[in-house]
N, C-alpha and C positions, 0 to 999 in steps of 0.2 A: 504493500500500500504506500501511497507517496502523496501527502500532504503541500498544498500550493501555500506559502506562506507570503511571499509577492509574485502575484500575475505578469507585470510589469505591464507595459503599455498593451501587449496582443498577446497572447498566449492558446494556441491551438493545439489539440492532437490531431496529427497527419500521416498520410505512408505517403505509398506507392501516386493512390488516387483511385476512382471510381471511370474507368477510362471503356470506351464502349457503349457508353449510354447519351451520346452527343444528340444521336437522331433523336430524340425524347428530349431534346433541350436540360436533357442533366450534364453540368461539365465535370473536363476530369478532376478538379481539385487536387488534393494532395500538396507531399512540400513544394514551396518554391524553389529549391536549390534540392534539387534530387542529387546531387552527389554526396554533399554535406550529408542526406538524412543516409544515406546508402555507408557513408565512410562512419557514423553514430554508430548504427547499426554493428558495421563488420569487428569495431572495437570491443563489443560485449558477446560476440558470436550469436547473434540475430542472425535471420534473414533477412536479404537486401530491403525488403519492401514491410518490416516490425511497425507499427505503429509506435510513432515518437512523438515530442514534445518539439512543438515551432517558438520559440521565445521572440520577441519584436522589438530590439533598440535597445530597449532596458535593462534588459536581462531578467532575470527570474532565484526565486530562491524557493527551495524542493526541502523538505523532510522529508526521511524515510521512517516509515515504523515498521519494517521488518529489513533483515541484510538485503542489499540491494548491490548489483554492477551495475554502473553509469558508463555513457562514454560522453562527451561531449565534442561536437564539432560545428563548422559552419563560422562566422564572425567573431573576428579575435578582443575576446574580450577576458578580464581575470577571472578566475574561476578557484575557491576556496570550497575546501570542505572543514566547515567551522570557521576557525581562522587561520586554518594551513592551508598556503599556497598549494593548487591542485595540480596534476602533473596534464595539463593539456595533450591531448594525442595517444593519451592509454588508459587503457581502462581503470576507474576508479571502484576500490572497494565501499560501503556505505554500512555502516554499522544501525542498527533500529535506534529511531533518537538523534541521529548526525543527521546536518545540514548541509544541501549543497546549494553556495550562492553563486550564481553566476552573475557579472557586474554588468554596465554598459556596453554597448559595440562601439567597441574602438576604431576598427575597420569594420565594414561589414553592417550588415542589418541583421541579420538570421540567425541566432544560435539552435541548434536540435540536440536535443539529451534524449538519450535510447538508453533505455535500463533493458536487462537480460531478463526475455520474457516477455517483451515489449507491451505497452501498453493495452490494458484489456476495456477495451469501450465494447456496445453493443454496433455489429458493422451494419451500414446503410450499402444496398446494393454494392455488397461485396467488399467495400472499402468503411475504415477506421476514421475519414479524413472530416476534417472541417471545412465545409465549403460557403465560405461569408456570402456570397451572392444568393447562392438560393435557400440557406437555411440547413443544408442537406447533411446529415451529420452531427455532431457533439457540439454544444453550443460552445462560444471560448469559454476559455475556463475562467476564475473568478477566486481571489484570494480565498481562502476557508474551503474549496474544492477539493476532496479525495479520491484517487485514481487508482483502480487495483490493478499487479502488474500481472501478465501471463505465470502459466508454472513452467520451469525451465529445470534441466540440469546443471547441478553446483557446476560453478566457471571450472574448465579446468586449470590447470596452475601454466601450460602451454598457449594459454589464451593472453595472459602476463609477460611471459616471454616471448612472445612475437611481437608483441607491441614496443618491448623494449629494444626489438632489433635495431642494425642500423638503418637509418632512411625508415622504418617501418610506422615511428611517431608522427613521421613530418607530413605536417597540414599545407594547403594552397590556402593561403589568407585571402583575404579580398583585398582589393585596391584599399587603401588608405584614403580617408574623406579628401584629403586635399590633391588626389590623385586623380585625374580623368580618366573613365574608362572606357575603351573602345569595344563595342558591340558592332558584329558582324552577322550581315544577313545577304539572303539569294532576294533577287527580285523577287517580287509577291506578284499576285494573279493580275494587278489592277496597278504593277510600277508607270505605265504609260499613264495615268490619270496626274504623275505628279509631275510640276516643270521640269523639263530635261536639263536643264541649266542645273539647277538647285540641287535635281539628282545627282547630275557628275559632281557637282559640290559637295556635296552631304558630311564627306569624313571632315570639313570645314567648317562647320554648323557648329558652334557652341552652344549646343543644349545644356539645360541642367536642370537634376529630377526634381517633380515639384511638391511639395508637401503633402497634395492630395495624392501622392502613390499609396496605392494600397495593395490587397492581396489579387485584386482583379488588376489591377494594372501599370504599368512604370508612366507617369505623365510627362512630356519633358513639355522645358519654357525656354525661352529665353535667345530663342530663335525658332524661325518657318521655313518651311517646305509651301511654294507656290501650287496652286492646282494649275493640270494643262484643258480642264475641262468643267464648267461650271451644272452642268446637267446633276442630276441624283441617279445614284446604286439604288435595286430592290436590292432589299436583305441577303445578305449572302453567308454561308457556313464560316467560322471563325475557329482558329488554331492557338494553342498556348505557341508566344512570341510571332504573333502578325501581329505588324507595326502597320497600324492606322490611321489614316489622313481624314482627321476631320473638317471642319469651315475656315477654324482659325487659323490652319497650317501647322501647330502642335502637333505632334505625332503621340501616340499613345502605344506603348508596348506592352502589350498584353500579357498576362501572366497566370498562373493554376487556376484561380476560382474566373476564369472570362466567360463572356455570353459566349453561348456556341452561336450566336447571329449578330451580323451586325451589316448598318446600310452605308459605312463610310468607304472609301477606298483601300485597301488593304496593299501598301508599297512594296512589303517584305517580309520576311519572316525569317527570325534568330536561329542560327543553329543551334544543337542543344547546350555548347557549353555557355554559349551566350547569353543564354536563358538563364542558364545559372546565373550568369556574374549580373545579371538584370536584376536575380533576387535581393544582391547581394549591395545594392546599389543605395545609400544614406540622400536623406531631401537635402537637397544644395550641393551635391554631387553633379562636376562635370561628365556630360555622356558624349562619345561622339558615335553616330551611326556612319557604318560604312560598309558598301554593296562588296560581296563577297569576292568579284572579280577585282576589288581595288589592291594594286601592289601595297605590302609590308612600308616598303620606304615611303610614301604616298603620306602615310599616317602623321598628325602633328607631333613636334615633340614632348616628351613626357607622357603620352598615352598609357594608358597600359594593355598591350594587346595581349587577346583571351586565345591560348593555344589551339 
């Protein structure tokens, strides 16, 4: 059992996602940075797709009331158990009665803590996940909250020493907030709807993410994308990371919990690590979008480009 003692700003349980049920207008949800919940997971010997713990910005602090394996990964932030510095990148023992605080995202947005066992919600069509847009799922969670965890078998003592190998701890941090990050995408179904000018321009665009990003979607400001066509889209099918042109010229990159429809123009869509580092992305954060055929050297300096 694992006691919420701060929520902190968002706090969901999520896996894999509920993926397959698009036609039904259910989306797939799930984490936003599916490497992060996947690398939580592999630290406490889950399976890749355990139902974990999404923390938002603030971070989160967890009681256990029974022995518990943690792992923590996703956005670098400090991480105590009580008030000993935690060993980020290996799995944590948790004694019944001990606290794990995890602090603000330093880099990063997203922390995931996967306990061995993973988290035991009751599943919606198949999936564990919290999907804010439509409801679908475990509602976030809420300080005073208790979560019971799967039954697992005791960690083995090999599951400690792997994690201690070399290279075996090391996390891929996110960009640093004062860091630009470059997101790479393939033309989308409707790139001719935006200026062609602006287009070849794009990885030149000083976007930056807007406050209102949420689980549904990365908002950038702070520059446009011209349209080449003032007429309207019917509704058309929507993908996690199609990047959409709406009136203002803001582009919207879409993320886990998106409508599976939408009537604006769809320019592109993220590859998946991009999606990732999309998740991972703090408000006032530089973004540059840049179409997938653009050369490496092309990119501004200080970027930070997602392998």
């Amino acid at each position: 059992m694992i006691e919420i003692i701060d929520a902190g700003l968002l706090l969901t349980v999520q896996d894999l996602g509920r993926a397959g049920h698009a036609h039904l207008g259910v989306p797939r949800s799930g984490a936003l940075d599916m490497r992060s919940l996947r690398r939580a997971n592999a630290l406490v010997g889950n399976a890749p797709g355990a139902a974990a713990l999404e923390a938002t910005m603030t971070g989160v602090v967890l009681r256990a009331h029974a022995a518990l394996v943690v792992g923590v990964a996703g956005a670098a932030a400090a991480v105590f158990v009580g008030d000993v510095p935690a060993p980020v990148g290996r799995p944590m023992r948790l004694a019944a009665g001990q606290v794990l605080d995890i602090g603000p995202a330093t880099a990063g947005a997203r922390t995931y803590v996967a306990a061995r066992g993973g988290i035991d919600v009751a599943p919606v069509l198949g999936s564990r996940a919290t999907d804010t847009l439509s409801g679908i799922g475990p509602s976030p969670l809420a300080t005073g909250d208790r979560l019971a965890v799967g039954e697992s078998a005791a960690a083995p003592q090999e599951l400690f020493a792997a994690a201690s190998g070399a290279g075996a701890g090391a996390a891929e941090h996110p960009a640093a907030p004062d860091q630009p990050v470059t997101l790479r995408m393939l033309a989308g179904p409707r790139a001719d709807w935006a200026d062609a000018t602006d287009l070849a321009e794009l990885a030149h665009r000083p976007f930056v993410a807007s406050e209102r990003s949420n689980r549904v979607g990365l908002r950038l400001t702070g520059a446009t994308v011209g349209r080449a066509r003032d007429d309207e889209l019917p509704s058309e099918g929507l993908v996690v990371g199609a990047v959409q042109l709406p009136p203002s010229g803001e582009p919207v990159v879409f993320l886990a919990d998106h409508p599976t429809t939408g009537g604006y123009p769809v320019i592109g869509v993220l590859d998946s690590a991009s999606i990732a580092a999309a998740a991972q992305v703090q408000p006032g954060q530089r973004v540059r979008l840049v179409l997938a055929s653009s050369r490496p050297d092309a990119l501004p300096p200080g970027s930070v480009q997602i392998p």
